[in-house]
PLY file of the C-alpha trace (Angstrom):
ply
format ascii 1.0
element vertex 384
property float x
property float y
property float z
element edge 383
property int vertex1
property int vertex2
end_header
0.00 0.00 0.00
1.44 3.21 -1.22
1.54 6.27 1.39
-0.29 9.51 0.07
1.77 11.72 -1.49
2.18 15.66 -0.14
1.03 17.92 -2.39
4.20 20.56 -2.52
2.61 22.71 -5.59
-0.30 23.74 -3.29
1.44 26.66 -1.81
4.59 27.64 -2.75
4.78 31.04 -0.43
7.02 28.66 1.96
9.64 28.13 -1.09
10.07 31.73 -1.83
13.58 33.53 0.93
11.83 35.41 3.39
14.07 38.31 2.53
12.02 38.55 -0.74
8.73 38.43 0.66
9.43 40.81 3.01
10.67 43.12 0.38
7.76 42.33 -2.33
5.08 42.96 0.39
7.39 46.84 1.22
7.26 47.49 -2.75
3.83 47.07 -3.21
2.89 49.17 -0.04
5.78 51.53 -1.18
4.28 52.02 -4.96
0.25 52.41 -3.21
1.66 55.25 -0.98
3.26 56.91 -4.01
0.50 56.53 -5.85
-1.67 58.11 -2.87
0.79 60.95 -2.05
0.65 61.76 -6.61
-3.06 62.15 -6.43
-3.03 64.51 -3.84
-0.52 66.53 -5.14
-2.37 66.80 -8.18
-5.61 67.99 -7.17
-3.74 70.09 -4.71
-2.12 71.56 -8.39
-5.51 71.31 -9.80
-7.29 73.34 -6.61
-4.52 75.52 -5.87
-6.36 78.83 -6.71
-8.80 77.58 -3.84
-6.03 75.97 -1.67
-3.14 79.09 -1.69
-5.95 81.25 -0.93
-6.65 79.11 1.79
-3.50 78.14 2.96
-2.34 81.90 3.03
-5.32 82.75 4.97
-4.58 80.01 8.14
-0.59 81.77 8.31
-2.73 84.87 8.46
-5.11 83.79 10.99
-1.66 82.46 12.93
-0.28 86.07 13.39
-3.63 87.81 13.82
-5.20 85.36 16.19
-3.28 85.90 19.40
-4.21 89.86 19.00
-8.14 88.49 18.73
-8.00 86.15 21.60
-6.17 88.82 23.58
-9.09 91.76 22.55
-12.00 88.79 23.61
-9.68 88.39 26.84
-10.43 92.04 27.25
-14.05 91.94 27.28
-14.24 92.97 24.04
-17.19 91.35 21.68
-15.39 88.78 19.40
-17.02 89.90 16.29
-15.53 93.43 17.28
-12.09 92.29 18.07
-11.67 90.84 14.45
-12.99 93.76 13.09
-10.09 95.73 14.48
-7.21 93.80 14.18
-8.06 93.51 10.31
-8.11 97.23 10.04
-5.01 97.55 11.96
-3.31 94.76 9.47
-4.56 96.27 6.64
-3.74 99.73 7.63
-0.11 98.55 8.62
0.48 96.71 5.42
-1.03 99.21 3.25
1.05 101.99 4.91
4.03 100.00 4.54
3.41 99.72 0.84
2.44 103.17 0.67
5.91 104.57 1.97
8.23 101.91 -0.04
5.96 102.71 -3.25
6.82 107.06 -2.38
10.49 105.88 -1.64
10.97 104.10 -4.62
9.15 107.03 -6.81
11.38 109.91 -5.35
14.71 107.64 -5.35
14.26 106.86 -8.90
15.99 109.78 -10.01
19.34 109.37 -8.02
19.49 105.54 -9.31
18.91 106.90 -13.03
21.92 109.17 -12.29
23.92 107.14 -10.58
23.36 104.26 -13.05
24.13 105.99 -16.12
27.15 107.26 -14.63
28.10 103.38 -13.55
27.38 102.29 -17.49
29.80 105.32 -18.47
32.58 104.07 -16.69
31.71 100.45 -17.75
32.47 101.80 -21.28
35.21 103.64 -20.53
36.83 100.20 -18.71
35.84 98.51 -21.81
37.39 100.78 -24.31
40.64 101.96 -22.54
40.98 98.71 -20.35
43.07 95.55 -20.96
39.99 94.75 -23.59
40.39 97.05 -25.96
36.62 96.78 -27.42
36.16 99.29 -30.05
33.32 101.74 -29.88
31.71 100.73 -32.87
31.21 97.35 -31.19
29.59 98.25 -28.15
27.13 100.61 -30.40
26.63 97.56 -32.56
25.93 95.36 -29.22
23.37 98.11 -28.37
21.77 98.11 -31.27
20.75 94.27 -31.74
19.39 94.69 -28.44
16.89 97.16 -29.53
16.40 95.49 -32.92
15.61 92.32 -30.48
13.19 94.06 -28.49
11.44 95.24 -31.60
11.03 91.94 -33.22
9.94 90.14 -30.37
7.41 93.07 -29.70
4.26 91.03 -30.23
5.32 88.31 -27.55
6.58 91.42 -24.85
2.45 92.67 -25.60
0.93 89.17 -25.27
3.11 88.35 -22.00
1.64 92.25 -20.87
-2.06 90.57 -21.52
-1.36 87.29 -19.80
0.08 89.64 -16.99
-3.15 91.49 -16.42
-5.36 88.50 -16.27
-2.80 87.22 -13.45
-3.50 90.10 -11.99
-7.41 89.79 -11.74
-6.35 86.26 -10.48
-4.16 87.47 -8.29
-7.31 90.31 -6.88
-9.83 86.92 -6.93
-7.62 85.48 -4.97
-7.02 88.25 -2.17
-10.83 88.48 -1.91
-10.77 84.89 -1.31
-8.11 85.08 1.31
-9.49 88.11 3.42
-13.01 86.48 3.58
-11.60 82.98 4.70
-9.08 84.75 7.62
-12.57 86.74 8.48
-14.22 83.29 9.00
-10.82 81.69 10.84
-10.44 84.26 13.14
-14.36 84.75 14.01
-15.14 80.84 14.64
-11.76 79.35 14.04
-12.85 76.63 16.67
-16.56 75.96 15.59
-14.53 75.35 12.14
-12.14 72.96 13.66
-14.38 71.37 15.73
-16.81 70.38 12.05
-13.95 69.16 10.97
-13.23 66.57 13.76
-16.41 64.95 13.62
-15.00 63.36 10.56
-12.25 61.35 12.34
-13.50 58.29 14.45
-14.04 58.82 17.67
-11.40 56.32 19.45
-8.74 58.39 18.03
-10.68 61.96 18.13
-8.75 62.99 21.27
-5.31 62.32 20.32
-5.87 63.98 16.32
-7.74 66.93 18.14
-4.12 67.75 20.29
-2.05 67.09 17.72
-3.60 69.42 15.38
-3.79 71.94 18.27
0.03 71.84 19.08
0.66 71.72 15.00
-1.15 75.30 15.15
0.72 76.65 17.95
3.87 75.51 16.11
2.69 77.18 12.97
1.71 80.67 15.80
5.37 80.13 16.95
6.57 80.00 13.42
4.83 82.96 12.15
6.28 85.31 15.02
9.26 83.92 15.03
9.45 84.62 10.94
8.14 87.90 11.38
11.04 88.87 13.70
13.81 87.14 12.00
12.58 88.91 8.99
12.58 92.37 10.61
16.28 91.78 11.68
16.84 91.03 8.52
15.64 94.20 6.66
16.74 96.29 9.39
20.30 95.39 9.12
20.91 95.00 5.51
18.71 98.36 5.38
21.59 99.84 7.75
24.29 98.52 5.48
23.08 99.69 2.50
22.44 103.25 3.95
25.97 103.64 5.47
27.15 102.26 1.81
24.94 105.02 0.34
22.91 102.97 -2.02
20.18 104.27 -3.48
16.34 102.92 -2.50
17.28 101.53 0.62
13.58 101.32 1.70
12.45 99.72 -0.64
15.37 96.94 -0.74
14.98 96.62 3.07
11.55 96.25 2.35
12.03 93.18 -0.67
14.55 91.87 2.18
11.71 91.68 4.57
9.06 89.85 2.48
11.60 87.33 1.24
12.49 86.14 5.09
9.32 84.58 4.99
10.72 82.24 2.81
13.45 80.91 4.75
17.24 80.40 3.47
16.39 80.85 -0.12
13.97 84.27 0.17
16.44 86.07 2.47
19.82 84.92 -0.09
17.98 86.19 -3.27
16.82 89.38 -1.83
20.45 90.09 -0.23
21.75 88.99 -4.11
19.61 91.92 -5.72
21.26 94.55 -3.48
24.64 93.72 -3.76
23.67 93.85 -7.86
21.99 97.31 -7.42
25.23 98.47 -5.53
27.40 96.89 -8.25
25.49 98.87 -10.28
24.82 101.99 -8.72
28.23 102.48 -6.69
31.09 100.43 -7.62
32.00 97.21 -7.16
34.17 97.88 -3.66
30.47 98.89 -2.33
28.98 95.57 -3.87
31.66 93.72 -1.81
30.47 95.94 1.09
27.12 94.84 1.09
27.58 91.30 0.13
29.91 91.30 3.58
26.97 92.91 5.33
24.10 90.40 3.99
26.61 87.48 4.83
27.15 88.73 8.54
23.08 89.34 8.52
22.46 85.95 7.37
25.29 84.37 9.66
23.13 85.93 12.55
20.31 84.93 11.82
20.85 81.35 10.95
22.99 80.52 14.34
21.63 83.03 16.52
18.01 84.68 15.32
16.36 81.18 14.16
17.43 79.06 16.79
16.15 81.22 19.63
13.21 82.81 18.16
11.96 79.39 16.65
12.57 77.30 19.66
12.60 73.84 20.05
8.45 73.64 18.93
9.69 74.12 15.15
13.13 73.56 15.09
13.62 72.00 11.36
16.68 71.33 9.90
18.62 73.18 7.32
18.13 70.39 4.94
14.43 69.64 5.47
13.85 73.64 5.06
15.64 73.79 1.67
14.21 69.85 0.20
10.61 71.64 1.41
11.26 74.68 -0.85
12.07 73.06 -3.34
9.43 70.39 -3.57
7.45 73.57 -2.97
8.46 75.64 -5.87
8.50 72.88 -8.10
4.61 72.15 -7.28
3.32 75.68 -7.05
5.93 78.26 -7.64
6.58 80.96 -5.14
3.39 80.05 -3.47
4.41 76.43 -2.75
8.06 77.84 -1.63
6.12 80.38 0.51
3.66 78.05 2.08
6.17 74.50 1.92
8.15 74.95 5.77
4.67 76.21 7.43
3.13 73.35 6.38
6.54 71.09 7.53
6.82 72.73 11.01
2.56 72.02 10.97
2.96 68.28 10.38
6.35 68.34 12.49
4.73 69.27 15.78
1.57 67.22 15.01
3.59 64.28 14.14
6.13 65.06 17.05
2.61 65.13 19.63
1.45 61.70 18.63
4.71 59.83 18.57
5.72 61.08 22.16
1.70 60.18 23.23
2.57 56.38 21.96
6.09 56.44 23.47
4.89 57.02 26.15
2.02 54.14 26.44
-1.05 56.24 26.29
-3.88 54.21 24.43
-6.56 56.83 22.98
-9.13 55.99 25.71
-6.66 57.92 28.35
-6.51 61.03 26.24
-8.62 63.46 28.55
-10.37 65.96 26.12
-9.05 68.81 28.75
-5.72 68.26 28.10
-6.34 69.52 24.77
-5.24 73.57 24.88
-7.39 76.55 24.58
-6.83 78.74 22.20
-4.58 80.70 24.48
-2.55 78.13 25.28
-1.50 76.54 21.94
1.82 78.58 21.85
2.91 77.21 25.05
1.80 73.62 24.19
3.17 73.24 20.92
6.71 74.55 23.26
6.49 72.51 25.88
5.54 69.00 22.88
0 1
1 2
2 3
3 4
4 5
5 6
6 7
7 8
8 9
9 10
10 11
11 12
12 13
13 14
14 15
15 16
16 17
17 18
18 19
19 20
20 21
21 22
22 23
23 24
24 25
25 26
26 27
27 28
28 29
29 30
30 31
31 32
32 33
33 34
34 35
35 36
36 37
37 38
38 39
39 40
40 41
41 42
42 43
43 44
44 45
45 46
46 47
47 48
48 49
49 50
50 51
51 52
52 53
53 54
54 55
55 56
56 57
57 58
58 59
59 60
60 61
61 62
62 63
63 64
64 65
65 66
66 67
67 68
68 69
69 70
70 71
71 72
72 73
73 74
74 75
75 76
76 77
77 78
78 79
79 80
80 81
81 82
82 83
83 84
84 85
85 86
86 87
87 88
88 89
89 90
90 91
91 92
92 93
93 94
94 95
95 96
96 97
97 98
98 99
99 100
100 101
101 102
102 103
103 104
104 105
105 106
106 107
107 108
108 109
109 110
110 111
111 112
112 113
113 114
114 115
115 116
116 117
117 118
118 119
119 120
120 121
121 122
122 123
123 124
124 125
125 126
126 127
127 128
128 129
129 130
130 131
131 132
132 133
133 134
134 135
135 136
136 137
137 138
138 139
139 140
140 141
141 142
142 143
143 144
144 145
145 146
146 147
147 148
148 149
149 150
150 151
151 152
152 153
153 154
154 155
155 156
156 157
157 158
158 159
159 160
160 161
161 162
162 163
163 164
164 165
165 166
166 167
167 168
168 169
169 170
170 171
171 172
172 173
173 174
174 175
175 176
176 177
177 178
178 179
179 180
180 181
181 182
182 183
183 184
184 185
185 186
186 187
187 188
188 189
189 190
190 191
191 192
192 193
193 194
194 195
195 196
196 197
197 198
198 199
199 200
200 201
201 202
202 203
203 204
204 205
205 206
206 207
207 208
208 209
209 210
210 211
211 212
212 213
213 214
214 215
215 216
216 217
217 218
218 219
219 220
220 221
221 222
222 223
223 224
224 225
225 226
226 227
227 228
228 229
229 230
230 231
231 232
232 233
233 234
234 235
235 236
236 237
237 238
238 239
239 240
240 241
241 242
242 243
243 244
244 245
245 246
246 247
247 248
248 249
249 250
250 251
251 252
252 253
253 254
254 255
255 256
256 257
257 258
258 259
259 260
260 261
261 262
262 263
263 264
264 265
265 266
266 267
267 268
268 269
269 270
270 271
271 272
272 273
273 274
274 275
275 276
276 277
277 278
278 279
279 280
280 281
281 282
282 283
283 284
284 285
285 286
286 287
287 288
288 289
289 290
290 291
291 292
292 293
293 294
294 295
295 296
296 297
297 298
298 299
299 300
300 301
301 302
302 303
303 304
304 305
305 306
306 307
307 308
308 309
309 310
310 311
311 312
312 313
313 314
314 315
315 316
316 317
317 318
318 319
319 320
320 321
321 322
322 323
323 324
324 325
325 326
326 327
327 328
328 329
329 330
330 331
331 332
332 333
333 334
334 335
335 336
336 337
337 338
338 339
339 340
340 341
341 342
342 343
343 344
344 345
345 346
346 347
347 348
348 349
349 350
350 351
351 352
352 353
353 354
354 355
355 356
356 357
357 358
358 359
359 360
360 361
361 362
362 363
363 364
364 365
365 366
366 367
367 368
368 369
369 370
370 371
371 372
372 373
373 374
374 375
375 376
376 377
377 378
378 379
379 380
380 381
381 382
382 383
């Protein structure tokens, strides 16, 4: 009597290494969450006239908020309290561009000057210097850059069109923004608390403090921005006014706006002042200021970031500058702009619900009260 053979082609899973199971089962997990993270990058590219607007709004509603919550704290209606600190935003920002606008008008005659002198002496170097370019070349150089200009007069008048309709998107989008940070900063809680009824309710705790210390990181990183920034524009302005360059407002002023976009923002704007004091001064005052924007940016990458920022949103160098990039290769300036808000966001969040598990708290023993009122997220989101 034969015994019954073993069937060994019923499951061959035992015959294949472990090592390449493992990895099989990692690549196909690997390829959904690609897939995953590439469809919501494109409908965040597909939304993103809705979604900068929106986006732009919450950093908003991060600075202005404290000043709100500190007016209600005062016994002052809420509905009020936003009210006012609008006007005062709008009032200091419009101001602000008010005055750089006048100081660029009224210094545009000195840079004229001092520019055409500048070009003068280029031509003299040119001529007389070890180069020995004739005049006729130069003229002849000049020439085929007008001629250029000319013929490629019809694309100069078609980019002008495409410019004004970014410009009505551009206004859409403002409207869009203001009457989003109205709605944030009136019922910013009601709106948070909608959106929690969507996530189940064994986890609801522990999401609901996370997201809470992710704002008060992205409070912390606003401020924190807004100062570093403001050193920023304050001493390059200094430099460039002891070096005597001409619109020194209005270059302190590009300075400022492009600290908000940290590392990159701050080394362009520094670049196009040492190029208008190349070309305004000479190029002993372009080394001037290029020393003075290094120093500035020497401060405030050892000194300003790490104390201002604190611990809550400490990034490093390298995730800031991968996040600006992946940023400004999804959405331009606005997705450089927007890209380390959103990292310190998910940083702190992330940050909140590791330590929770670390530390062997199961959902259940998430008290709602230890989430933070609104006037406690900044020191939460320090103390995470």
């Amino acid at each position: 009597m034969t015994k019954p053979t073993k069937n060994r082609t019923a499951d061959v899973t035992e015959l294949v290494p472990r090592g390449l199971r493992v990895s099989g089962a990692l690549a196909w997990r690997f390829l959904v969450v690609i897939a995953g993270l590439y469809v919501i990058v494109w409908l965040a590219g597909y939304f993103s006239q809705l979604i900068i607007p929106i986006a732009i709004a919450l950093l908003l509603a991060a600075l202005m908020a404290p000043g709100v919550d500190r007016l209600v704290a005062w016994r002052v209606p809420r509905s009020l309290s936003v009210v006012l600190v609008l006007i005062a935003g709008l009032a200091v920002v419009g101001g602000l561009l008010t005055f750089v606008i006048l100081q660029f008008i009224d210094g545009l005659p000195q840079l004229k000057t001092q520019v055409t002198s500048s070009l003068e002496q280029i031509r003299d170097w040119l001529i007389h210097g070890p180069l020995h370019i004739r005049d006729e070349q130069i003229t002849t150089f000049l020439n085929n850059i007008v001629d250029s200009i000319k013929e490629n007069q019809d694309a100069i008048t078609s980019g002008a069109i495409t410019t004004a309709a970014t410009i009505g998107e551009v206004l859409t989008g403002l409207l869009l923004t203001l009457f989003t940070l109205i709605f944030f900063l009136y019922d910013g809680r009601g709106i948070w608390g909608f959106v929690m009824k969507g996530v189940p309710a064994r986890v609801r705790d522990r999401v609901d403090l996370a997201g809470r210390r992710g704002f008060g990181a992205l409070v912390s990183f606003v401020r924190a921005t807004a100062g570093v920034a403001l050193v920023d524009a304050v001493g390059i302005g200094i430099g460039l006014w002891i070096v005597g360059v001409p619109l020194v407002i209005p270059l302190a002023a590009l300075v400022f706006l492009g600290a908000f976009i940290p590392i990159v923002g701050a080394v362009i704007a520094g670049t196009v002042a040492v190029l208008v004091a190349l070309v305004a001064k000479s190029f002993v005052a372009a080394l001037i200021v290029l020393a003075v924007v290094v120093a500035v940016m020497q401060l405030e990458g050892h000194v300003l970031q790490p104390l201002l920022l604190g611990r809550a949103v400490r990034l490093h160098p390298l995730a800031v500058v991968l996040a600006i990039a992946a940023g400004l290769i999804a959405s331009g300036i606005a997705g450089a702009l927007l890209a380390v808000p959103l990292l310190a966001v998910l940083s702190a969040g992330v940050r909140s619900l590791v330590s929770e598990e670390e530390a062997g708290i199961e959902p259940e023993e998430v008290e709602p009260s230890v989430a933070p009122e609104a006037g406690e997220i900044g020191e939460s989101a320090e103390r995470t």
